[in-house]
C-alpha positions as CSV (number, residue, x, y, z in Angstrom):
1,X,-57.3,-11.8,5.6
2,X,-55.9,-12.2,2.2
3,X,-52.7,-13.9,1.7
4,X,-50.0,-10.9,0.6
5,X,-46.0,-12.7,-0.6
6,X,-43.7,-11.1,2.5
7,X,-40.0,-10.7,1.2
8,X,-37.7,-9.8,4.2
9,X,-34.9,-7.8,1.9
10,X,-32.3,-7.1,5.1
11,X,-32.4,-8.1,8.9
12,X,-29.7,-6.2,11.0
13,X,-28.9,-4.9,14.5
14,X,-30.3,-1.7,15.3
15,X,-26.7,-0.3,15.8
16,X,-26.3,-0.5,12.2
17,X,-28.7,2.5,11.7
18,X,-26.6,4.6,13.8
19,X,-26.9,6.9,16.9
20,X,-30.7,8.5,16.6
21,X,-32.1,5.3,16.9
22,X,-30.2,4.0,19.8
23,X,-33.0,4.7,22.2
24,X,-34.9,1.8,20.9
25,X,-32.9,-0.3,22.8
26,X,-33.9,1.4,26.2
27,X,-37.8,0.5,25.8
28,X,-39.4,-1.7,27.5
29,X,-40.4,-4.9,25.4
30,X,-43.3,-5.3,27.3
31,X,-44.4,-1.9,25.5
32,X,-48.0,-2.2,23.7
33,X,-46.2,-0.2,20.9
34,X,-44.9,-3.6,19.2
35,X,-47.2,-5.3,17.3
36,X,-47.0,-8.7,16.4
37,X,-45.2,-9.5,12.3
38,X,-46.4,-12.4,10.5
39,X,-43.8,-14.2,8.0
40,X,-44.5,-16.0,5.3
41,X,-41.7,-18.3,5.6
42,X,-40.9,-19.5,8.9
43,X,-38.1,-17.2,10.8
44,X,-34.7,-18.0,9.4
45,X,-32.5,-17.8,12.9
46,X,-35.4,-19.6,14.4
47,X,-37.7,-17.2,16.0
48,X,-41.3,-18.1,16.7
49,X,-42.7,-14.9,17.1
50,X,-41.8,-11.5,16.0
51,X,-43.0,-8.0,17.7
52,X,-42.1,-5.0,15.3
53,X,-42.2,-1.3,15.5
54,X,-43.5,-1.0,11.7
55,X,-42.8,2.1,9.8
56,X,-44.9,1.9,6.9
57,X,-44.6,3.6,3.7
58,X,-47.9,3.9,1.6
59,X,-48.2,5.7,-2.0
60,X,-49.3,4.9,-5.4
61,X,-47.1,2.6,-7.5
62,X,-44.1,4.6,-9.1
63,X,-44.1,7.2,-6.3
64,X,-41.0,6.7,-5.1
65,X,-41.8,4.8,-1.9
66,X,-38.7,2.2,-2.3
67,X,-36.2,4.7,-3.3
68,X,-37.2,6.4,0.0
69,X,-36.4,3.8,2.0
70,X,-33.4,3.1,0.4
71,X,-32.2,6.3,1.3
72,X,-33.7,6.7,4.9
73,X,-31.6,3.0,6.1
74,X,-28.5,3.7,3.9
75,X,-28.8,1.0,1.7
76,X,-30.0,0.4,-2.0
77,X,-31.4,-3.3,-1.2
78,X,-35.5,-2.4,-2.6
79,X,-36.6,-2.7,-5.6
80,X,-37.1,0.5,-7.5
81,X,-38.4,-0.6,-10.6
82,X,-42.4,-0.6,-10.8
83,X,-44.4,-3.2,-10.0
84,X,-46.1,-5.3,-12.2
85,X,-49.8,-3.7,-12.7
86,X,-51.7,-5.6,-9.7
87,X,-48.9,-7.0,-8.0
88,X,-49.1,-7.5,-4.0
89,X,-45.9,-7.8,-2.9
90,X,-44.4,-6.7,0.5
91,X,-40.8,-5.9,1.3
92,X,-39.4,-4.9,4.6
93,X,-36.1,-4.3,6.5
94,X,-35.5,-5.0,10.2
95,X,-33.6,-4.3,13.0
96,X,-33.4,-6.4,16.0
97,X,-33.3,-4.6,19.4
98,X,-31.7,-7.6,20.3
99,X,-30.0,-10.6,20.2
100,X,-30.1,-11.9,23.6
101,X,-33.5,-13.5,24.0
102,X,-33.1,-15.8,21.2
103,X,-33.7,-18.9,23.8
104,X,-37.3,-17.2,24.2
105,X,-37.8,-17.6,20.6
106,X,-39.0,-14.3,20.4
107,X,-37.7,-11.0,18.7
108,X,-38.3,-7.5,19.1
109,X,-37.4,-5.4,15.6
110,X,-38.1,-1.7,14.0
111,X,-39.3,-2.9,11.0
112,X,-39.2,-0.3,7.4
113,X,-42.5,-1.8,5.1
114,X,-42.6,-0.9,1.8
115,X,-46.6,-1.5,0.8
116,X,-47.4,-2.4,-2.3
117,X,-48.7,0.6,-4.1
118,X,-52.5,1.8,-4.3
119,X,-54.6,2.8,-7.5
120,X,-53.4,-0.2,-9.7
121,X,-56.5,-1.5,-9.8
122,X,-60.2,-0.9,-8.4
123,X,-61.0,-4.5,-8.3
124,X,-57.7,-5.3,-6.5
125,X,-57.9,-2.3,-4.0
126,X,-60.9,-3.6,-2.7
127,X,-59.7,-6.7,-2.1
128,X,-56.8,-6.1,0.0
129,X,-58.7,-3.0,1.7
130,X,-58.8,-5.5,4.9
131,X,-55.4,-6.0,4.4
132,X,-54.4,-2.2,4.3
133,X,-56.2,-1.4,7.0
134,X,-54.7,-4.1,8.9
135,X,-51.4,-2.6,8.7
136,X,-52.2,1.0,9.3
137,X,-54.1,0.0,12.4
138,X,-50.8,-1.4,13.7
139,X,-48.4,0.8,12.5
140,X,-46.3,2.8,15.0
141,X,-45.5,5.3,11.7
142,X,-48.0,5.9,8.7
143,X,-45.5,7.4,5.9
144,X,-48.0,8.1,2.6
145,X,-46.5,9.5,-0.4
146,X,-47.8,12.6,-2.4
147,X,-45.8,13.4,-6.0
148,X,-45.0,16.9,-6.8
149,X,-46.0,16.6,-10.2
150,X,-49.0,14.9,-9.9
151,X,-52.6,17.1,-10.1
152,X,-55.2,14.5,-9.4
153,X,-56.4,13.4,-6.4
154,X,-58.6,10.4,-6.7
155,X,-56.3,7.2,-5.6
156,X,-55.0,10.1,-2.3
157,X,-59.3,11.0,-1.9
158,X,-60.2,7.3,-2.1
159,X,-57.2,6.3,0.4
160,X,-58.1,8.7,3.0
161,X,-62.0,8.3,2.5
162,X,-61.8,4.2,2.6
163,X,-58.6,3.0,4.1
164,X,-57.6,5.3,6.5
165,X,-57.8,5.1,10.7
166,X,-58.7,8.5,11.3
167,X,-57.3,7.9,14.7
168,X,-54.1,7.2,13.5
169,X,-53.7,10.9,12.2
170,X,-51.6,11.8,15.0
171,X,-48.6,9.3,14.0
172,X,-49.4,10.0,9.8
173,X,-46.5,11.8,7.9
174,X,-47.4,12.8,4.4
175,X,-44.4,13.6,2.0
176,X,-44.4,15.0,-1.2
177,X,-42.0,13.0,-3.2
178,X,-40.0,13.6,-6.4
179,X,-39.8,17.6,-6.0
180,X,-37.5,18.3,-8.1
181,X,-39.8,17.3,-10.7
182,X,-42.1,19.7,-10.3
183,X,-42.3,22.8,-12.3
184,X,-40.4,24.8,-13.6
185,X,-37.7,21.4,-13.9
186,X,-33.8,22.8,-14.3
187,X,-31.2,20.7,-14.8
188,X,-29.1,21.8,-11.5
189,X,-28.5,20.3,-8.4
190,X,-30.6,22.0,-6.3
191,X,-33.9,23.3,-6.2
192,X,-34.8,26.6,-7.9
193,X,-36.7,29.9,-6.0
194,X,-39.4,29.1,-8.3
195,X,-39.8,25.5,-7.8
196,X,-39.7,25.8,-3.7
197,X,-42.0,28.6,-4.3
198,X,-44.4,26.0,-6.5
199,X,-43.4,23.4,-3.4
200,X,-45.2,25.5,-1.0
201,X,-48.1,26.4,-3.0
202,X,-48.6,22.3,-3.0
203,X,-47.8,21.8,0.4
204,X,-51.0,24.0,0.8
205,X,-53.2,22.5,-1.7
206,X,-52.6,19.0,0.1
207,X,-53.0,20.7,3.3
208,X,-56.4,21.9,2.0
209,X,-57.7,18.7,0.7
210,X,-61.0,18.1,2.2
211,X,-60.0,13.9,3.0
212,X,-57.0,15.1,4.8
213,X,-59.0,17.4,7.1
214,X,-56.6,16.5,10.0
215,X,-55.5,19.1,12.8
216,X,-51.9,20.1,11.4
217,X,-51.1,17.1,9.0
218,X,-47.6,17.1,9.0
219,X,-46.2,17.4,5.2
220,X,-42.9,17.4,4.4
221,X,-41.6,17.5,0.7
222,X,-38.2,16.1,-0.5
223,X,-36.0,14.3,-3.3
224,X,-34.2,11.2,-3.0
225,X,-32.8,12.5,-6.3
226,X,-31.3,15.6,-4.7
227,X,-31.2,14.3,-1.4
228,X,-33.8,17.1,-0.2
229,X,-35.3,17.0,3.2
230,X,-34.3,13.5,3.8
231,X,-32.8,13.6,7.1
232,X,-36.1,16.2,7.9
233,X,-38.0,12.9,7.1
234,X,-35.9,10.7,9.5
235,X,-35.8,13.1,12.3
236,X,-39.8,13.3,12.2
237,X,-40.4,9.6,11.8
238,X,-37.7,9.4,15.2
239,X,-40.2,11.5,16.6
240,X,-43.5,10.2,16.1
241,X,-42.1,6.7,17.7
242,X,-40.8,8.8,20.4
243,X,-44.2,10.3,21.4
244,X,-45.8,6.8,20.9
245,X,-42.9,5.3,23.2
């Protein structure tokens, strides 16, 4: 497995993320929904072992993928700039379920992963295609980012084609990112007839997509900018851990 840098940007009790997510704390940790999170580092507070609840968030570089998480946990604490070209770097957020079992050495976390983006680099994207496919295999949310403005396929084809777990289509959320960049682009604060109208005609095209022939994919499209569909986002990823819970 090849080594990937893992920067833990925020750890935090899952109160903090408020109300929807309190029913985390009713599940049973025995549950063979958590997965097991390696660290780089050894844990801060002590903890030998960590089992996480990971949403991941998967996309080409400059798509938009940390400014999404950003606004789904409330907090501006990843890095929006883009990465350098090649550059495998993880960053996650977590939220302890608990904080009673420390004693055990264990901890039990939902976990937000921001992947490093896809398409930077042939050479590189085969390397860590192990690596990728780790993840999504033990991923409780699969989160991959379309971008309204963006015509070509290939990186989205060769993702789907190469990387993906089929079998995982059931808990696979695909978002189209950045709408209000599509066209026609007006300089309001909401979204014109004509751009939802162009929204839906790529919602389709996606949909059509012979590497996402999946039975209903769920898309959603939004705008961190405009704050679009976000909570639509957060309410769907709630569900999808519901139905695996």
């Amino acid at each position: 497995m090849v080594d990937i840098t893992t920067k833990i940007l925020l750890e935090e009790n899952i109160d903090s993320l408020g109300e929807n997510y309190q029913f985390l704390k009713k599940i049973s940790l025995s549950n063979a929904s958590f997965r097991d999170w390696k660290y780089t580092q050894p844990h801060r507070l002590g903890y030998k072992k960590i089992k996480a609840l990971n949403i991941i968030f998967i996309g080409q570089t400059g798509y938009g993928k940390s400014s999404l998480i950003n606004k789904l946990i409330k907090k501006d604490i990843f890095e929006t700039s883009d990465y350098e070209a090649c550059t495998k770097k993880l960053q996650s957020a977590v939220y302890f379920l608990h904080h009673k079992m420390k004693h055990e050495h264990i901890a039990y976390h939902l976990s937000f992963v921001d992947l490093p983006g896809i398409g930077e680099n042939d050479q590189a994207d085969e390397k860590y295609l192990q690596w990728y496919q780790s993840y999504i295999k033990e991923a409780a949310v699969i989160v991959y980012l379309f971008r309204a403005d963006k015509r070509d396929h290939t990186q989205d084809e060769f993702f789907f084609n190469k990387v993906f777990d089929k079998n995982k289509s059931n808990q696979l959320i695909c978002v189209i990112s950045q709408a209000d960049k599509i066209e026609p682009i007006n300089r309001e604060f909401n979204l014109s007839n004509n751009q939802k109208e162009n929204l839906l005609k790529k919602t389709n095209e996606i949909k059509n997509q012979p590497f996402l022939n999946f039975e209903n994919p769920d898309i959603i499209y939004l705008s961190t900018h405009l704050n679009i569909n976000i909570m639509k986002l957060e309410n769907k990823i709630i569900s999808k851990i519901q139905n695996i819970t």
